[in-house]
C-alpha positions in Angstrom: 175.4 280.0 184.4 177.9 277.6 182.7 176.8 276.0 179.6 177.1 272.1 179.2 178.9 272.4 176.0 178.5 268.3 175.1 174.4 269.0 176.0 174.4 271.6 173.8 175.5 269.9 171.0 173.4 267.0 171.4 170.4 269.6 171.5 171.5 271.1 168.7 171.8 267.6 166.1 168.0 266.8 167.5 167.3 270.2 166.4 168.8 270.0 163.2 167.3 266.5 162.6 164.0 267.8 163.2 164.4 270.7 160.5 165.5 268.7 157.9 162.7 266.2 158.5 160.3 269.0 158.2 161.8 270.6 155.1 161.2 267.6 152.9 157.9 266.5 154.7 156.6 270.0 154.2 157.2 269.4 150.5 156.5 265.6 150.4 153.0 266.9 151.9 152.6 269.7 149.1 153.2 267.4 146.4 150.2 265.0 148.4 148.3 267.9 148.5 148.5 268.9 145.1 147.2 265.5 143.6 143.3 266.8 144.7 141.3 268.0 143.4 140.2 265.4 140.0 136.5 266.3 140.2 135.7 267.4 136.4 132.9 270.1 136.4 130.1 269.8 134.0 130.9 273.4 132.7 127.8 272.7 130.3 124.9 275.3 130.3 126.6 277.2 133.2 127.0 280.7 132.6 130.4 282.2 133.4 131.8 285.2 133.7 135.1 286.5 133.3 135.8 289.8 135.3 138.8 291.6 134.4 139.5 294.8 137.0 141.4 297.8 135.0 143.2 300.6 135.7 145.9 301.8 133.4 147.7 300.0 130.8 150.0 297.3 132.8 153.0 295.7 131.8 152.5 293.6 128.8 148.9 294.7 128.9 147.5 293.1 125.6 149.5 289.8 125.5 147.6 289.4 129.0 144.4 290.1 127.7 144.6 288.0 123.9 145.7 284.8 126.5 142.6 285.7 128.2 140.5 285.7 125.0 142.4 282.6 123.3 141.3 280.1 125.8 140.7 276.5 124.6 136.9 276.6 126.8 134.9 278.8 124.7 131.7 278.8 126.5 132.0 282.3 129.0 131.9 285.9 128.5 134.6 288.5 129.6 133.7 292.1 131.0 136.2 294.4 132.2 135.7 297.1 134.2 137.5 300.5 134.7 136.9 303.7 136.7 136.3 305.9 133.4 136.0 305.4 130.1 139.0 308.1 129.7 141.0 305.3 130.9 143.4 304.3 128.8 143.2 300.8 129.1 139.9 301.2 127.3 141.1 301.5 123.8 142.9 298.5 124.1 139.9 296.1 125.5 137.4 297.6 122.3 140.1 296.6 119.9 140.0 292.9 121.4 136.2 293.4 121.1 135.6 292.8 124.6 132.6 294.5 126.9 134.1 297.7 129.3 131.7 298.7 131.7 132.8 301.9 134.4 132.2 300.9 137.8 129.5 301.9 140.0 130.6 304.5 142.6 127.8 303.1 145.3 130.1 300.3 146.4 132.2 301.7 149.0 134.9 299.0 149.0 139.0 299.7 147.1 138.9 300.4 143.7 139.1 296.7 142.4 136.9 295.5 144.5 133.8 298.1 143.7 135.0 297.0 139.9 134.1 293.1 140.4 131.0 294.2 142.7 129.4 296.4 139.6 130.3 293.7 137.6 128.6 290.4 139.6 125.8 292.5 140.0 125.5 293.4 136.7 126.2 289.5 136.1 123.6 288.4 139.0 122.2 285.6 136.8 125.6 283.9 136.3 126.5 280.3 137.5 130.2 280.9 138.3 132.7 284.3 138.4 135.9 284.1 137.5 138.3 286.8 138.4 141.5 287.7 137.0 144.1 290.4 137.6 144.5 292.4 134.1 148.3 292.4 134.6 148.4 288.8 134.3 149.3 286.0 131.8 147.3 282.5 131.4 148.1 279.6 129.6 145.2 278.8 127.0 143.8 275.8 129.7 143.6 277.9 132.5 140.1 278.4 132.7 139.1 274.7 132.3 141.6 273.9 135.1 140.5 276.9 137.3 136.7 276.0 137.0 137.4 272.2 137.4 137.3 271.2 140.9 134.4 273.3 141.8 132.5 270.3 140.6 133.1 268.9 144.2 130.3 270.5 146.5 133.2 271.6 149.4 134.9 273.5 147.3 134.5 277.6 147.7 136.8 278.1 145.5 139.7 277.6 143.3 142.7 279.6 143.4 146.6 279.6 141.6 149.2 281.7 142.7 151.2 283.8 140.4 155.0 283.2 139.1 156.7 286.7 138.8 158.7 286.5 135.6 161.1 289.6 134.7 160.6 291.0 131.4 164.2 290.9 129.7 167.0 289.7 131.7 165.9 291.4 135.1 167.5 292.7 137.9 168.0 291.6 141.6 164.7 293.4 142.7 162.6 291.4 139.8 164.2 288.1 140.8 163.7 289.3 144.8 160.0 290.0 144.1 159.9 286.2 142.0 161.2 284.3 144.8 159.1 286.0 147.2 156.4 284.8 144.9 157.7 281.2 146.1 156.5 281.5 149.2 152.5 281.8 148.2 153.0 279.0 145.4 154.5 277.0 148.9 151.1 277.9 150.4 148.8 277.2 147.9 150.6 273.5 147.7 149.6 272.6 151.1 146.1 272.5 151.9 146.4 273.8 155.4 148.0 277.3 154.5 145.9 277.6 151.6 144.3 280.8 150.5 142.6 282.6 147.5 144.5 284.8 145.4 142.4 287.3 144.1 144.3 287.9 140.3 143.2 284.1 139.5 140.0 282.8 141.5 137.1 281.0 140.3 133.8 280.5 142.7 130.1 279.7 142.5 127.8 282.5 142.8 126.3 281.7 145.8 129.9 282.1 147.7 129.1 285.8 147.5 126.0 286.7 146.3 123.5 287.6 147.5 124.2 286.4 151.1 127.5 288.3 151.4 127.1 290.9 148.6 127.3 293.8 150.9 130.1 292.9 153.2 132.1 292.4 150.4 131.0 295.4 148.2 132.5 297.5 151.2 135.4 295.3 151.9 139.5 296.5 151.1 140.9 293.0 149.7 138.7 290.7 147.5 141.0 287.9 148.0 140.8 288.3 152.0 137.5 288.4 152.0 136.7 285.1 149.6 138.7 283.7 151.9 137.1 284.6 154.7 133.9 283.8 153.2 135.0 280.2 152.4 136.0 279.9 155.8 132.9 280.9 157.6 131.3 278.1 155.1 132.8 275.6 156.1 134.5 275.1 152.5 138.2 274.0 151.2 140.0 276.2 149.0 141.3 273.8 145.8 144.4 274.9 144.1 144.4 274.6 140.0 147.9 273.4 140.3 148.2 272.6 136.6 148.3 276.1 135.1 150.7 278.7 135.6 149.8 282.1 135.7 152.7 284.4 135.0 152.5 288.3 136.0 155.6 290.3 134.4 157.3 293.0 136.4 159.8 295.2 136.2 160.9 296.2 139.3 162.7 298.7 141.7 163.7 298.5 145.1 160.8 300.9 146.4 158.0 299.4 143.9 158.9 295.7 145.4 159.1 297.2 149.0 155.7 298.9 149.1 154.3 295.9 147.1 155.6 293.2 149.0 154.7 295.4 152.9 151.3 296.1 151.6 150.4 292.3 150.6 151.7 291.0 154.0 149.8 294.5 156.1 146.0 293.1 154.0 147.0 289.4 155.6 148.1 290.2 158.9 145.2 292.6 158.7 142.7 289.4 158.7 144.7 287.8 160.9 146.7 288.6 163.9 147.9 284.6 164.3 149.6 285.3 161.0 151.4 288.1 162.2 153.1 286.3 165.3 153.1 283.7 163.8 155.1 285.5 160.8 157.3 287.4 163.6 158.3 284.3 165.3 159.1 282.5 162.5 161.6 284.6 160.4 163.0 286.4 164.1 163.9 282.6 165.2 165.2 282.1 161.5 167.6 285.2 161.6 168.6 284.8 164.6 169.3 280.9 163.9 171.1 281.7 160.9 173.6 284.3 163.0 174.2 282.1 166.0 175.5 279.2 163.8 178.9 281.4 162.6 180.2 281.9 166.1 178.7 278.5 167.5 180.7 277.1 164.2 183.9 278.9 164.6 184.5 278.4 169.0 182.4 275.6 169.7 182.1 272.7 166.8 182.3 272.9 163.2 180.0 270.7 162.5 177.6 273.8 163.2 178.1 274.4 159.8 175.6 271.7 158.7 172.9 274.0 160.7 172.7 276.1 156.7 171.5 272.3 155.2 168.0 273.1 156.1 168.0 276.8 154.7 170.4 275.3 151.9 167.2 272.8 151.0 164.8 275.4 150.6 166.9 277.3 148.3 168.0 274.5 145.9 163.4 273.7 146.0 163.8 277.6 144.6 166.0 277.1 142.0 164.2 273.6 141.1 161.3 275.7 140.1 163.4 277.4 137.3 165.8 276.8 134.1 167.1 280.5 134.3 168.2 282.8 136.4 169.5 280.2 138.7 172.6 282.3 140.5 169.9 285.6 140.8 167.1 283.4 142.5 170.2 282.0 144.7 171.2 285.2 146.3 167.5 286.5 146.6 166.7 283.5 148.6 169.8 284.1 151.1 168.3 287.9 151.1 164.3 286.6 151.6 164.4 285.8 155.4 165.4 288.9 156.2 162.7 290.7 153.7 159.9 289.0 154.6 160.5 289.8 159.0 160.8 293.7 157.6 157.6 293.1 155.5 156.1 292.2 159.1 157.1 294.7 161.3 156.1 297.5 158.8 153.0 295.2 158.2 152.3 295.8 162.1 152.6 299.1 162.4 150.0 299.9 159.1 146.6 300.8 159.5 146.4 301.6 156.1 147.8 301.3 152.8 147.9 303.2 149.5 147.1 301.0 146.2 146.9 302.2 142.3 147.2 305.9 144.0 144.4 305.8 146.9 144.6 305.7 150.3 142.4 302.6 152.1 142.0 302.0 155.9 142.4 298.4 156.7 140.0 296.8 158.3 140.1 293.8 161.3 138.1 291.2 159.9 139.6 287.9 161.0 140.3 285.3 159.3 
């Protein structure tokens, strides 16, 4: 078969046209996106709850929980829930004078998820539930924002996504693990890819209970399965774009591995579109990103431009942040090649070990 070398290079500059067209629609259309969401919520006389999940003493523990308590809103109340009151995450709550409660061993779902079920049941008689993720840090506005847009009547639920900030100067595996991070803050932007992220969620009772109280009592992932729920509703996802919740980490390479392969195994786990659709993607993006150094060096240099695309994406990165700037550049080159590992060892999992325990996934699609 003999290659029309002049075809192929006409091919190719539609190709490359096409990318870059899609690279700044994609974020022309997240910033569109973003605008939603204006509906104020009368947060007057509802009754909210706060549940914080705990287990252990995470990093920067305390400064989590005092942002948490030091919110402008002051109308809610907070209860945080561990396994055992030998935990030692307990100590620390009672000295912020907030409510511990242990969680109820009936509920058959992971550990965090029997944690918020003890606690909206508990809460049955509250208006909205708020859930956040005790290893994570909120601006003293989050809660107003978060609540917000629920005021519109097709709204399940309102979501952020988290921005992974190193404690101290960091290393490559804590910049890795915060521009991997980019990639669900990409999501949340555009309405279509949207999802709930179960460390900062806000929904009306009535999402969950009592309808689907059980099914999500026994459930793995509580983010999944809000999802899920909203989906089957018929209801949007809003994203509380304004507030930036930060979690700190303080990684290694093996932490940030089985973090980042279990978080892609729960969503491919809802969802077998997302994991073709996942392969395809970053298997065409590796092997895009190979074929332009030989097509570059014996066929036409102008291959070369074929990196503008990929080039774009990193400098939207780096945009994000003031610091850090030549880390976050060579975790980006290093992301593609991540995030199709994350996928095939997504695939092959049935299961996956969180916070010490062992949980079966389950096919509920999304």
């Amino acid at each position: 078969m003999i290659i029309n070398i002049e075809l192929l290079k006409i091919y190719w500059l539609v190709i490359l046209a096409i990318l870059i067209i899609f690279t700044f629609l994609r974020f022309y259309l997240a910033m569109w996106w973003k605008k939603e969401g204006a509906v104020k919520y009368n947060l007057e006389n509802k009754k909210i709850t706060v549940i914080v999940p705990c287990k252990g003493v995470d990093l920067e523990f305390e400064r989590n929980i005092k942002s948490l308590i030091n919110q402008s809103f002051k109308g809610f109340h907070i209860v945080s829930v561990v396994d055992s009151m030998d935990d030692p995450a307990v100590e620390i709550l009672r000295n912020n004078q907030l409510e511990v409660i242990c969680s109820d061993r009936k509920f058959k779902g992971s550990g965090k998820v029997a944690a918020i079920s003890t606690a909206i049941e508990k809460y049955s008689q509250s208006d909205i539930f708020i859930l956040l993720d005790s290893d994570t840090y909120v601006d003293n506005t989050w809660l107003k924002n978060l609540v917000s847009p629920l005021g519109d009547g097709s709204v399940g639920a309102v979501s952020t996504y988290p921005f992974y900030d190193p404690v101290g100067k960091g290393n490559l595996w804590d910049y890795i693990k915060k521009t991997w991070g980019y990639l669900g803050i990409n999501m949340m932007e555009f309405k279509p890819t949207r999802f709930v992220w179960g460390g900062s969620v806000a929904f009306r009772k009535d999402l969950i209970f009592p309808e689907n109280f059980q099914r999500f009592s026994q459930s793995v992932s509580d983010d999944s399965q809000i999802t899920l729920f909203c989906k089957e509703k018929g209801l949007d996802i809003a994203y509380a774009h304004k507030t930036r919740p930060i979690v700190y980490v303080n990684e290694t390479r093996s932490s940030f591995m089985e973090w980042s392969n279990r978080q892609v195994a729960i969503s491919i786990s809802h969802s077998k579109k997302a994991l073709y659709a996942g392969i395809t993607i970053y298997g065409l993006m590796i092997a895009y990103l190979i074929a332009l150094i030989p097509l570059s060096i014996f066929v036409w240099d102008i291959f070369l431009l074929g990196y503008l695309p990929w080039l774009l994406n990193i400098l939207f990165n780096i945009s994000r942040e003031k610091k850090g700037i030549s880390m976050i550049f060579l975790a980006s080159v290093l992301l593609p090649f991540i995030y199709f590992i994350n996928m095939v060892k997504g695939s092959r999992s049935n299961h996956i070990i969180w916070r010490g325990k062992k949980y079966k996934l389950k096919n509920d699609k999304v």
